[in-house]
LOMI-530045 format. One record per residue (C-alpha): x, z, y; residue number from 1. Coordinates in Angstrom, 2 decimals, always signed. Layout:
% residues N
    east      up   north   i
       X       Z       Y NUM
...
% end
This chain:
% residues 500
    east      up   north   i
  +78.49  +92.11  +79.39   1
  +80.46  +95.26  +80.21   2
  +79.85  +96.71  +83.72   3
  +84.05  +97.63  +83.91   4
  +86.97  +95.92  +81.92   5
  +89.85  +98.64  +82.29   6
  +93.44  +96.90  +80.48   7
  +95.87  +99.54  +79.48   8
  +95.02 +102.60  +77.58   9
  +97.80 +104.60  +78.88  10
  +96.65 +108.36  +80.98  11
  +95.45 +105.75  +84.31  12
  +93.24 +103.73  +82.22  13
  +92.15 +106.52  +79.74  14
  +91.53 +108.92  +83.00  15
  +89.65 +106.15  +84.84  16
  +87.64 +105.34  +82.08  17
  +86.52 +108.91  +81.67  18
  +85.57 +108.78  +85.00  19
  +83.25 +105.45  +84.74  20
  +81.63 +107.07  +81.64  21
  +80.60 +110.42  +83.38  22
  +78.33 +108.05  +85.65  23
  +77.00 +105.60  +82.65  24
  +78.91 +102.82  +83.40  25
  +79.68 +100.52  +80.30  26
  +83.47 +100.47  +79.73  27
  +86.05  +98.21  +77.35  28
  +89.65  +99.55  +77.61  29
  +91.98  +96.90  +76.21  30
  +95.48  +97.79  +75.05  31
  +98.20  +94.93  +74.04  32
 +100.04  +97.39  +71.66  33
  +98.04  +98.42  +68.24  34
  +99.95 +101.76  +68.26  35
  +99.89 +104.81  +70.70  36
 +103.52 +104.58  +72.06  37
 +105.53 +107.92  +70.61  38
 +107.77 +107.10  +73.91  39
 +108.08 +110.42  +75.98  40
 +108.24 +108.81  +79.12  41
 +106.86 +111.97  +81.24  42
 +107.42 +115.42  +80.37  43
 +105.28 +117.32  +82.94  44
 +102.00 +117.44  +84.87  45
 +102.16 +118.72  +88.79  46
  +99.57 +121.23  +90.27  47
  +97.61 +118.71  +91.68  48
  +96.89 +116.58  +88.06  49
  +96.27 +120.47  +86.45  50
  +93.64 +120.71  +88.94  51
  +92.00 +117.11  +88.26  52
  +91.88 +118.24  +84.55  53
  +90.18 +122.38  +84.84  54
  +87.80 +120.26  +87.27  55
  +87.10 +117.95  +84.02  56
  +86.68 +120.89  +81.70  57
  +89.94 +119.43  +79.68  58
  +92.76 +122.12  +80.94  59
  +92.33 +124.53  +77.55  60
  +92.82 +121.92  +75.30  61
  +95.88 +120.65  +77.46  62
  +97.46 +124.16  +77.68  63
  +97.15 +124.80  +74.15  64
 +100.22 +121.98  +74.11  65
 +101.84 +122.74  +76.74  66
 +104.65 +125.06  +78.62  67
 +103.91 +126.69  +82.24  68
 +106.56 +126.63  +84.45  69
 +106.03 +128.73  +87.47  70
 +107.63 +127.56  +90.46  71
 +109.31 +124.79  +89.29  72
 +107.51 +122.45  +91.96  73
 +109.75 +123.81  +94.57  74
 +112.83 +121.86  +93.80  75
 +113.99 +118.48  +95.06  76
 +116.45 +116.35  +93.59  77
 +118.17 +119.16  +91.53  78
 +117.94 +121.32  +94.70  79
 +116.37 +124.55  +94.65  80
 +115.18 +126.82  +97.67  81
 +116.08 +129.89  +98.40  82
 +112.39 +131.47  +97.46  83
 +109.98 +130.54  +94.77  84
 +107.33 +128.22  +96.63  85
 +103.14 +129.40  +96.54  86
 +100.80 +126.64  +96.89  87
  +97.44 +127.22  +97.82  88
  +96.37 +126.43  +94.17  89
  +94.75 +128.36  +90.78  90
  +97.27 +126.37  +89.04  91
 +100.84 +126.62  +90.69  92
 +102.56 +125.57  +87.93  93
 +103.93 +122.41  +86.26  94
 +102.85 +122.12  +82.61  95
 +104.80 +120.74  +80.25  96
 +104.13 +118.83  +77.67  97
 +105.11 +115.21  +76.40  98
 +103.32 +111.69  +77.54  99
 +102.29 +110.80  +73.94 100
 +100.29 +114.23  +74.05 101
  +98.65 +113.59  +77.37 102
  +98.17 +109.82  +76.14 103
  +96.54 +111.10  +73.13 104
  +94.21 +113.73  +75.00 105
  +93.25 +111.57  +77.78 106
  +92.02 +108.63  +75.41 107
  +90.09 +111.19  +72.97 108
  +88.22 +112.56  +76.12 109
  +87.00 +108.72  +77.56 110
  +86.27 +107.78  +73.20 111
  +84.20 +110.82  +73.24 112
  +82.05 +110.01  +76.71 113
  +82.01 +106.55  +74.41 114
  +84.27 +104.15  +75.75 115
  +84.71 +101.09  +74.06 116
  +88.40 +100.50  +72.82 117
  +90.25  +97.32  +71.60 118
  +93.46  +97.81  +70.56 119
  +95.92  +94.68  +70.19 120
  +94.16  +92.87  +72.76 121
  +96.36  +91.21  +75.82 122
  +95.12  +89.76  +78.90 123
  +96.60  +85.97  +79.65 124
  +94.31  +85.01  +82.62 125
  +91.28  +85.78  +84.84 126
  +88.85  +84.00  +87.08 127
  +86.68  +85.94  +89.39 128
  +83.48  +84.59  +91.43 129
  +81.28  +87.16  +93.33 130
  +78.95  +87.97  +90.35 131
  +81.99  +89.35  +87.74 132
  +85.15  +88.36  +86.78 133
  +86.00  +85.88  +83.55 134
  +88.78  +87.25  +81.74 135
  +90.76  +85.30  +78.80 136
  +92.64  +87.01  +75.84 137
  +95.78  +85.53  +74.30 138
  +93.83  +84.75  +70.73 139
  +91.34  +82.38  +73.12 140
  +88.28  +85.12  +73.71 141
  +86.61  +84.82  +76.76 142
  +85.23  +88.07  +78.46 143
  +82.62  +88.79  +81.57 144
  +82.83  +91.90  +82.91 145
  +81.19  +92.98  +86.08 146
  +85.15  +94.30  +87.28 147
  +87.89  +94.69  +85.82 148
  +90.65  +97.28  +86.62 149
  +94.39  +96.68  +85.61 150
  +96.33  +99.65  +84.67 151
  +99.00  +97.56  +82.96 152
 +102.13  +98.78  +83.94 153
 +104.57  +97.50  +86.17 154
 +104.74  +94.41  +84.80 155
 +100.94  +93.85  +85.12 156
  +99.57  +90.51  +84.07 157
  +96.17  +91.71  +86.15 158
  +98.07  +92.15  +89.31 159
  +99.94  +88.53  +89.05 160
  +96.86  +86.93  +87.70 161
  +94.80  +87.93  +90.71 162
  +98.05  +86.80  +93.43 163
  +98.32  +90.45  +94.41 164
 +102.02  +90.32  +95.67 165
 +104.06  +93.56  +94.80 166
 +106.81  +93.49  +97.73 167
 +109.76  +95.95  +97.60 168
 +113.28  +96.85  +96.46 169
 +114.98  +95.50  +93.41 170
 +116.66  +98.19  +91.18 171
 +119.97  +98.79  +92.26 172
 +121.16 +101.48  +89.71 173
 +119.56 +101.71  +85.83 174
 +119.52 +104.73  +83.71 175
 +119.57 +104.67  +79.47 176
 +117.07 +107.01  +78.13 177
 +116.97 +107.98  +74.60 178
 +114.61 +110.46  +72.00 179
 +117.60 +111.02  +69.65 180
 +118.60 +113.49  +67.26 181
 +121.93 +115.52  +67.61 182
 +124.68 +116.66  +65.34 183
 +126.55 +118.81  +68.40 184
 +125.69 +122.08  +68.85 185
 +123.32 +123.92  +70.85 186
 +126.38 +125.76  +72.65 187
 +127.92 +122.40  +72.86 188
 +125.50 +120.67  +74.82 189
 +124.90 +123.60  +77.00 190
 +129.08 +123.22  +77.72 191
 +128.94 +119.67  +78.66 192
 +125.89 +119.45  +80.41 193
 +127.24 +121.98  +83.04 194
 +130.99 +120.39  +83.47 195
 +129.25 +117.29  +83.44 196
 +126.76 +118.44  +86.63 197
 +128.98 +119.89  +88.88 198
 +130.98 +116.96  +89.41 199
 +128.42 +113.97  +88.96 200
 +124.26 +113.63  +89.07 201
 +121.75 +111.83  +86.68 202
 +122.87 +112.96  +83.49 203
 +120.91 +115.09  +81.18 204
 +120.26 +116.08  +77.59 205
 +117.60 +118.77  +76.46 206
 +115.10 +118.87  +73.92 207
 +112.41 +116.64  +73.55 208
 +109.38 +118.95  +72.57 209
 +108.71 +117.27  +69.64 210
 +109.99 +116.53  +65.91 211
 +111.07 +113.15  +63.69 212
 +108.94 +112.20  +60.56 213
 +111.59 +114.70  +58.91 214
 +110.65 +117.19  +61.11 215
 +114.06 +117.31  +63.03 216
 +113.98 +118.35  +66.51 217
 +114.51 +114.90  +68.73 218
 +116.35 +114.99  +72.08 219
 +115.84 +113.64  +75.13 220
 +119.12 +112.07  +76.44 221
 +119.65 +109.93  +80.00 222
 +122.76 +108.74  +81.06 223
 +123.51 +106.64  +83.95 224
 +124.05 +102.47  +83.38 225
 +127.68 +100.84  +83.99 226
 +125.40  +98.11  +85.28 227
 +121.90  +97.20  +85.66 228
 +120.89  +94.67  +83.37 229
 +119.84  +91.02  +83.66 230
 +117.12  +91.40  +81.29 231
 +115.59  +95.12  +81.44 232
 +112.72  +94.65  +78.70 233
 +115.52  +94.07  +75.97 234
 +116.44  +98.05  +74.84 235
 +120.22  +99.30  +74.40 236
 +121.32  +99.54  +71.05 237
 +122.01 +103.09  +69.67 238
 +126.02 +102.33  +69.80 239
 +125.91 +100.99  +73.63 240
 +124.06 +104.41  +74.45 241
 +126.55 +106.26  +72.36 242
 +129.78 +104.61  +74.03 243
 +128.01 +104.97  +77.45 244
 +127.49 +108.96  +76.67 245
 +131.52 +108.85  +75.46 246
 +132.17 +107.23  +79.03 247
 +130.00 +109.34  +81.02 248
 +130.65 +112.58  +79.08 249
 +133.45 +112.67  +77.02 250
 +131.14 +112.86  +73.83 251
 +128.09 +110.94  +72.22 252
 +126.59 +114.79  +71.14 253
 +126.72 +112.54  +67.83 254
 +123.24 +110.94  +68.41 255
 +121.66 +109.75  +65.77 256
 +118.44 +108.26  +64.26 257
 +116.65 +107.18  +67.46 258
 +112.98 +107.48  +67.82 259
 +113.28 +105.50  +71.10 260
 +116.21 +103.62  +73.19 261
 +115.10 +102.45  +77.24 262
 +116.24 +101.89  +80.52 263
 +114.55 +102.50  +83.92 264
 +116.20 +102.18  +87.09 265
 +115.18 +102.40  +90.86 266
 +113.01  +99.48  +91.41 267
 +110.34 +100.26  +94.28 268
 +107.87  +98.37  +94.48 269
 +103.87  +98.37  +95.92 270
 +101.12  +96.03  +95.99 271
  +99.79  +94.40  +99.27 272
  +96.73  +95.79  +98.53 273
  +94.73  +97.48  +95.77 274
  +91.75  +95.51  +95.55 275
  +90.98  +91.12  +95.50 276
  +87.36  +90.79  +94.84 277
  +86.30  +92.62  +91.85 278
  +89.81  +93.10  +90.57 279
  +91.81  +96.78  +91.56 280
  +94.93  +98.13  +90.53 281
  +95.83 +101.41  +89.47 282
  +98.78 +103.43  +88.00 283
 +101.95 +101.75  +87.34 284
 +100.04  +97.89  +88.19 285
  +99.89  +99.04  +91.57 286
 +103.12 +100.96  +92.25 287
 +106.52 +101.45  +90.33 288
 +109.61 +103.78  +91.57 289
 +112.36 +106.08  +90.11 290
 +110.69 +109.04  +88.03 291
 +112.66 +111.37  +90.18 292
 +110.13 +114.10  +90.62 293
 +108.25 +112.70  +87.51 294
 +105.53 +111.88  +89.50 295
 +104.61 +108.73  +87.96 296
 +102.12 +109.61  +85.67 297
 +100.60 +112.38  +88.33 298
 +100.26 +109.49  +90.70 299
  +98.75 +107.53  +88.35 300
  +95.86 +109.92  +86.91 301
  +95.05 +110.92  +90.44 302
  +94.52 +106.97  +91.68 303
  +92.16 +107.18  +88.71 304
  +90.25 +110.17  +89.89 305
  +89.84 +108.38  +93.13 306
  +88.80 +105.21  +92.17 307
  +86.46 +106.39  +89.44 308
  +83.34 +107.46  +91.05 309
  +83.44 +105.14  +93.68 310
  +83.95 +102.19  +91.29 311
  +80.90 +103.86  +89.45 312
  +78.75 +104.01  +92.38 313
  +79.51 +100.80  +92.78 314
  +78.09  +99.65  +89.71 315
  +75.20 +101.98  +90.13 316
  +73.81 +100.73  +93.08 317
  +74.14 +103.66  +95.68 318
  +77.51 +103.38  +96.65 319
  +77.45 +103.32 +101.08 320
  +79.13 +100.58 +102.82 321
  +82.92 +100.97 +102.67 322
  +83.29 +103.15  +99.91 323
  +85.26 +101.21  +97.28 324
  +87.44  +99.92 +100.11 325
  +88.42 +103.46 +100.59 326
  +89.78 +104.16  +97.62 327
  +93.37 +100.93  +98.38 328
  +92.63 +103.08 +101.91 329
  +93.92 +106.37 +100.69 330
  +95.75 +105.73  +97.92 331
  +98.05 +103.01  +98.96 332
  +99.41 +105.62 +101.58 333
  +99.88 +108.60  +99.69 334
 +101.76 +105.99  +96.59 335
 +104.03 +104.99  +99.86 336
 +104.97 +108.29 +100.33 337
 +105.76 +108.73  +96.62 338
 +108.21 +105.84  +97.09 339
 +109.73 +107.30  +99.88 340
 +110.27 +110.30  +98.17 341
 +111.62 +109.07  +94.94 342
 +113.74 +106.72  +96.97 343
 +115.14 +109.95  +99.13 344
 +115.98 +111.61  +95.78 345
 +117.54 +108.99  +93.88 346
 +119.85 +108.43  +96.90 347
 +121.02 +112.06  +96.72 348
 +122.01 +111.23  +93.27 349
 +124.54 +108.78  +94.53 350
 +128.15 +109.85  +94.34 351
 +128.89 +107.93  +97.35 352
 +130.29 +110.69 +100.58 353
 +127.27 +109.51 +102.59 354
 +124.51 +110.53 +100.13 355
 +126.57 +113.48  +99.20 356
 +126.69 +114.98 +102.66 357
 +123.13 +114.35 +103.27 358
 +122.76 +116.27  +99.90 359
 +125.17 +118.90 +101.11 360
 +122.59 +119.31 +104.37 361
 +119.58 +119.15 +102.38 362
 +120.83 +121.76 +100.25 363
 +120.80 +124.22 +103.51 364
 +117.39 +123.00 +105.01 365
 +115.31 +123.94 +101.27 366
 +116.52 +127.17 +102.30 367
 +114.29 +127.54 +105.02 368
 +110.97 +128.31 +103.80 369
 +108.48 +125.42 +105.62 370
 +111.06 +123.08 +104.21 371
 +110.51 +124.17 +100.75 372
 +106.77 +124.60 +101.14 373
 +106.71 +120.61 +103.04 374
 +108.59 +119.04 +100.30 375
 +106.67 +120.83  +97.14 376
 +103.49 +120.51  +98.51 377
 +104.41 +116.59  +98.81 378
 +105.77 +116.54  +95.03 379
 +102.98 +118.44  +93.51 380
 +100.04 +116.58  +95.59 381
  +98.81 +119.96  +97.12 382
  +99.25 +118.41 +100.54 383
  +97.17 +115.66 +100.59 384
  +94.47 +114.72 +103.23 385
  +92.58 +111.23 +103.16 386
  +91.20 +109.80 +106.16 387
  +87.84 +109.90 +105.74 388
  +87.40 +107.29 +108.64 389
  +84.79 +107.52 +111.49 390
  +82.53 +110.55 +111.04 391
  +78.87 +108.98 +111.02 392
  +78.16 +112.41 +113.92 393
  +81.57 +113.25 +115.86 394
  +79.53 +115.52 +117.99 395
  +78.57 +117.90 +114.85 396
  +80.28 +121.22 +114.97 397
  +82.39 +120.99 +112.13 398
  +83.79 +117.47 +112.69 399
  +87.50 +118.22 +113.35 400
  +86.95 +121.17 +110.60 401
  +90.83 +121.41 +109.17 402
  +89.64 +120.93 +105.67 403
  +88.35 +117.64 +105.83 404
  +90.45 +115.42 +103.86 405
  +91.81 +118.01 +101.96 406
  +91.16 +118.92  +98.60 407
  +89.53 +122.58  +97.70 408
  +91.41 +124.85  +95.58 409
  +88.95 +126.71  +93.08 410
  +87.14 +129.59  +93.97 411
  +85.72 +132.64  +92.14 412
  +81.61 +132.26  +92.68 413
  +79.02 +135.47  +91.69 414
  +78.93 +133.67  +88.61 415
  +81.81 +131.33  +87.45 416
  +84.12 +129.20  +89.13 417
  +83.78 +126.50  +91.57 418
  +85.69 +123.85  +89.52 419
  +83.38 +124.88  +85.75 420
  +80.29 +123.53  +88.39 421
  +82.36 +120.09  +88.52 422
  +82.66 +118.92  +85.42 423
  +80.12 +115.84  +85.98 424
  +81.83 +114.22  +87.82 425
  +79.10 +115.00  +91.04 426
  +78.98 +115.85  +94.76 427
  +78.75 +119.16  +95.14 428
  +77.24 +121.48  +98.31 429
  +79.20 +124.79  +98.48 430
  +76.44 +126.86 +100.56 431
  +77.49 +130.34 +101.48 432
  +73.81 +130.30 +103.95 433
  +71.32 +129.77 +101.42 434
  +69.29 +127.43 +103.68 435
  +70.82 +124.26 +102.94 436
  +69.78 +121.53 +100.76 437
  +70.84 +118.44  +99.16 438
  +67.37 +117.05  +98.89 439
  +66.76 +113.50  +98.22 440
  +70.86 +113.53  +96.92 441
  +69.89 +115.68  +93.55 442
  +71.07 +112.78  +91.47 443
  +74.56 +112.49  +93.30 444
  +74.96 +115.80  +94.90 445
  +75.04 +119.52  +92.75 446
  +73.95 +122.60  +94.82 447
  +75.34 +125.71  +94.48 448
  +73.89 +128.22  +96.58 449
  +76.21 +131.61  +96.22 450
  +76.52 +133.59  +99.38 451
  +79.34 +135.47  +97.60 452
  +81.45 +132.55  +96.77 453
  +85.15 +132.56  +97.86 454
  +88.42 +135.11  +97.66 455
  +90.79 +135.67 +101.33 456
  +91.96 +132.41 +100.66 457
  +88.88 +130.64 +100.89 458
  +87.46 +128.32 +103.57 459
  +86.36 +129.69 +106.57 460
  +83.74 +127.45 +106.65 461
  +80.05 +128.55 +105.91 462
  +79.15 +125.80 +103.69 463
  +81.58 +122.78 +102.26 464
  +80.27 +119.24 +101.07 465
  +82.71 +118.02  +98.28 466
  +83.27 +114.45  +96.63 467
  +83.22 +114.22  +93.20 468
  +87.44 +114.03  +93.44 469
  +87.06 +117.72  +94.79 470
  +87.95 +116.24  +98.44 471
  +85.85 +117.99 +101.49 472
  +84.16 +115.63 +103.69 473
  +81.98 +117.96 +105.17 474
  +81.87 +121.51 +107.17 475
  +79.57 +123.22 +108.55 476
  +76.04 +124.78 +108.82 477
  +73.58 +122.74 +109.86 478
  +70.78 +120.67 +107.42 479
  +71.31 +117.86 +110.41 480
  +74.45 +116.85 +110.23 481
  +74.98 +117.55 +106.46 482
  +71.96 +114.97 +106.18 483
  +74.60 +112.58 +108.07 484
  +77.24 +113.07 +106.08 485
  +75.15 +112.94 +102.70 486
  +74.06 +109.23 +103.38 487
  +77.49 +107.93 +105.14 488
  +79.81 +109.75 +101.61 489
  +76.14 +109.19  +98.98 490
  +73.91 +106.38 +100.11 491
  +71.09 +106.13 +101.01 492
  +68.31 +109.41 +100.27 493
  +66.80 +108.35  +96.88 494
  +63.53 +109.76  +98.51 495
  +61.91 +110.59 +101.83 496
  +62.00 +114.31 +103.20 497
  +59.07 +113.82 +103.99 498
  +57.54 +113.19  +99.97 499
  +58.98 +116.71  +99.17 500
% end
């Protein structure tokens, strides 16, 4: 029996598997489709999902594909601010580079920790008691895992299996996307796009970042829907998106030869809850909105870093009371504000005079700089605190500490960097003192003792106690309180103090 089922090898279930196989936990992915998708349905990774990977020890082999953009997080719907935006971040960049790529890089890094993967394989039913969860496949196999973890898309057949409800708003305006080739120029393109922009939103064309079997560059193409359509899994046909480009445009660019034809519109929509039993959601299962921002696949990677050690120590025995709970806790907030924020954007997209003027106003308030900073440290993830809950001692100094929630940005150390010590997947005790210890916690808990540790922008506090997510839930310096905080975020001390 597997320990964790995980359907849906896409970056959530590839990233969350990863994370289940730094802690031992015995992991099946199962994907329906027998291919990788060659889809580019993302084109970028925010700050925050840059940081999730250095911390990983992946980053070099995702820069080698990718594109740094600088500053590009600072813009909302189309609207830039007056002043490049700095987050508090090693990595304040968005990286580009195509899904397929991050698809492909994610699912070689949980195959190589050795997850098990069946490709093909699609989920038509589950049963779930308190020992595991029975799950059946269409061709009539019968699995047991100990959990199982949909990250199946929007249309998830683990979140409607389990009677998770998925309230929200039905799509109201659809989008065609296409990876195309072009006959029309380079100057062309460039002409049309900009007419085409100053007078009406949600069009764009640009290339793709990658190349047809011929080796011809493709295009990425999306053009705004006369209608959305009564049946949004069927794909337009190459001549529907060509006559929707003529109305839209003026010109088809003379597309041709499509690798891909979609739609997406700006369905929002989020699950009641992330967890029934031993069934969770994460990615797309759990949440779907407009990829204005292109925050999908960011939001999805980082429920994945989340969920993953908790749903390992879990499995493992030492997880504290509470702690898998926490995980729908703090993630089914931050997804809501994702919603709102898509939602916000693909209004200003509207041509209708109300949107419009609250574009126009919007326009002037991204000029002011704590607007920028709000909205871009929102986008990129930079901003996010968790509530950690009750603290087990609200008397200990350190207890209202303005880190706690937050995640740490890495930090030079005498030798190394703070996020090269996280690559594990562990706790971790940043102790500027010395005189602290994680004893009894050395198989959840790293300590790095470096009195030197830390830039100006470093924490003020003396010594920091992270979770494995690179969250702080602990500040401070004193062994008593740290103790407190070790058994409510670790379990239980593996062994007395006393037996040292």
């Amino acid at each position: 029996m597997h320990d964790v089922i995980v359907v849906g090898a896409g970056p959530t279930g590839a990233m969350l598997a990863a994370e289940l196989r730094l802690h031992g936990v015995g992991v099946l992915l199962l994907e329906r489709e027998t291919e990788p998708t060659p889809l580019v349905r993302s084109l970028g990774l925010h700050p925050r999902s840059v940081e999730i990977l250095d911390q990983r020890g992946l980053l070099e082999r995702f820069l080698e594909h990718g594109t740094r953009y600088p500053g590009a997080g600072g813009r909302f719907a189309g609207l830039a601010p007056a002043h490049p935006v700095v987050l508090d971040t090693a990595h304040d960049y968005i990286l580009g580079i195509p899904q397929p790529v991050t698809d492909r890089l994610l699912l070689d890094h949980a195959l190589d920790l050795g997850t098990e993967l069946r490709r093909g394989a699609r989920v038509v039913g589950l049963e779930q008691d308190p020992e595991g969860v029975t799950v059946e496949l269409a061709d009539g196999e019968r699995m047991r895992p100990g959990w199982l973890v949909g990250c199946d898309g929007g249309r998830s057949t683990v979140r409607k299996a389990a009677g998770i409800l998925f309230p929200g708003n039905a799509a109201t305006t659809e989008w065609m996307l296409g990876e195309v080739q072009v006959t029309a120029a380079p100057d062309e393109i460039a002409r049309v796009s900009e007419e085409v922009r100053r007078t009406r939103l949600g069009f764009g064309i640009g290339p793709a970042g990658q190349t047809a079997g011929d080796g011809a560059p493709l295009f990425r193409a999306v053009v705004p829907a006369a209608e959305v359509s009564t049946d949004r899994s069927v794909a337009p046909t190459l001549e529907q998106f060509r006559a929707r480009l003529r109305e839209y445009t003026g010109t088809d660019f003379g597309v041709h030869s499509p690798r891909a034809l979609t739609r997406f519109t700006d369905a929002t929509r989020l699950a009641e809850r992330y967890r029934d039993g031993r069934v969770l959601l994460a990615g797309d299962a759990a949440h779907v909105h407009p990829p204005l921002g292109g925050q999908g696949l960011n939001l999805g990677i980082q429920d994945a870093f989340n969920l993953g050690w908790k749903l390992a120590a879990t499995v493992n025995g030492w997880a504290p009371t509470g702690l898998l709970d926490s995980y729908g806790a703090e993630r089914h907030p931050v997804a809501a504000e994702v919603l709102s924020l898509t939602r916000a954007q693909s209004e200003l997209l509207s041509p209708e005079p109300g949107p419009q003027a609250v574009r126009r106003l919007l326009a002037e308030l991204v000029q002011l700089d704590d607007v920028a900073h709000l909205l871009a440290e929102r986008v990129s993830g930079i901003g996010i605190r968790y509530d950690l809950g009750p603290d087990p001692d609200p008397a200990a100094a350190g207890a209202s500490d303005p880190l706690l929630g937050r995640r740490l940005r890495d930090l030079p150390l005498a030798h190394g960097r703070l996020y090269e010590r996280m690559h594990g997947g562990r706790g971790l005790l940043l102790d500027r003192t010395g005189t602290l210890s994680v004893e009894g916690w050395q198989d959840r808990v790293d300590l790095v003792a470096d009195p030197l540790a830390g830039d100006p922008a470093a924490p003020t506090a003396t010594a920091v106690l992270l979770r494995p997510d690179g969250h702080v839930v602990w500040a401070g310096d004193d062994q008593r309180t740290l103790d407190a905080q070790l058994s409510a975020r670790f379990g239980a001390r593996a062994v007395p103090a006393s037996s040292s």
